[in-house]
N, C-alpha and C positions, 0 to 999 in steps of 0.2 A: 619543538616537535611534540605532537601526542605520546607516541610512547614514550619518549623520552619523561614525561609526566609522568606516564601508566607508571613507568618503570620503580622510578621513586617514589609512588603509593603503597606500589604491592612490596617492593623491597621491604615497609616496615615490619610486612608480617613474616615473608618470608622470603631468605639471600638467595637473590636468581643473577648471575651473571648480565651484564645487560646487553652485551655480545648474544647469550644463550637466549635470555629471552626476546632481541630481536630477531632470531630465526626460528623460534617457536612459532613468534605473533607469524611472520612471514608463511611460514608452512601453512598459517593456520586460514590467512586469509587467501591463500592459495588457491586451498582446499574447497574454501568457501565459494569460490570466483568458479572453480571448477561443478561443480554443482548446482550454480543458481543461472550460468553464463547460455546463452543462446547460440553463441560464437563456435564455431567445431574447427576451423581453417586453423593450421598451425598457427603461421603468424599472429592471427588477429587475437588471438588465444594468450599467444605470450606476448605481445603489446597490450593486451589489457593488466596484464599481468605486472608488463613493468610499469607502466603508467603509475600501479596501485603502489609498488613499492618505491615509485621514486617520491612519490605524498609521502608516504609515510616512515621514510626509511631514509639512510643518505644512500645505500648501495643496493644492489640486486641481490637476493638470496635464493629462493626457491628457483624453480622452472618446469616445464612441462617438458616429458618426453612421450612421442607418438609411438604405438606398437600397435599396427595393423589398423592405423585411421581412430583408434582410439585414445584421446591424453591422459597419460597419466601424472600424477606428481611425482617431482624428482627431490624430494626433501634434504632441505639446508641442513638439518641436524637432525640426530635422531630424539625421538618425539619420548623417551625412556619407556618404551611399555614393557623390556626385559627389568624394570624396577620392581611391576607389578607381575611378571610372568617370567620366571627368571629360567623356562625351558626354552624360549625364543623368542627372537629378535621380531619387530612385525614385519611386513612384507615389503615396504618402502623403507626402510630402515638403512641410511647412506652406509650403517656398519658394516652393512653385507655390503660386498666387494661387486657386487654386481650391479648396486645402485648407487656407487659412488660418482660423483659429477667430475666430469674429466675436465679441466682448465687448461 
């Protein structure tokens, strides 16, 4: 698999769990689909979505959640921006309890 490649490049420079950094990449292409996508139907939104992660991924990570006809992302893991901002968490951030992905 690609990332499975990415993973062992970037591992030289620097130790990313590969678990962590496939729900990074996952979040990230997500985000990305979310932005450049034409698509607004829930469905068709989140089958592009898994299409993209079953290329690149073995499992499903990410997902979109609708509030008020608009998608947003529901992130696999949190992205660290309290690393860099250690007054809070960002707004999609699965650590708040409010964005956590119910299973």
């Amino acid at each position: 698999m690609f990332f499975k490649q990415c993973h062992l490049h970037i591992n030289h420079i620097c130790k990313l769990a590969k678990g962590l950094s496939e729900r990074l990449s996952a979040d990230l292409i997500a985000k990305a689909l979310l932005q450049v996508s034409p698509l607004s139907n829930k469905n068709e939104l989140n089958q592009a979505l898994m299409h993209w992660q079953d290329a690149l991924f073995i499992q499903q990570y990410s997902q979109y959640q609708f509030k008020q006809n608009n998608p947003q992302l529901q992130r696999a893991t949190c992205c660290l921006h309290y690393k860099v901002d250690a007054s809070a968490y960002c707004k999609t951030c699965p650590k708040l309890k409010a964005n956590r992905i119910k299973l």
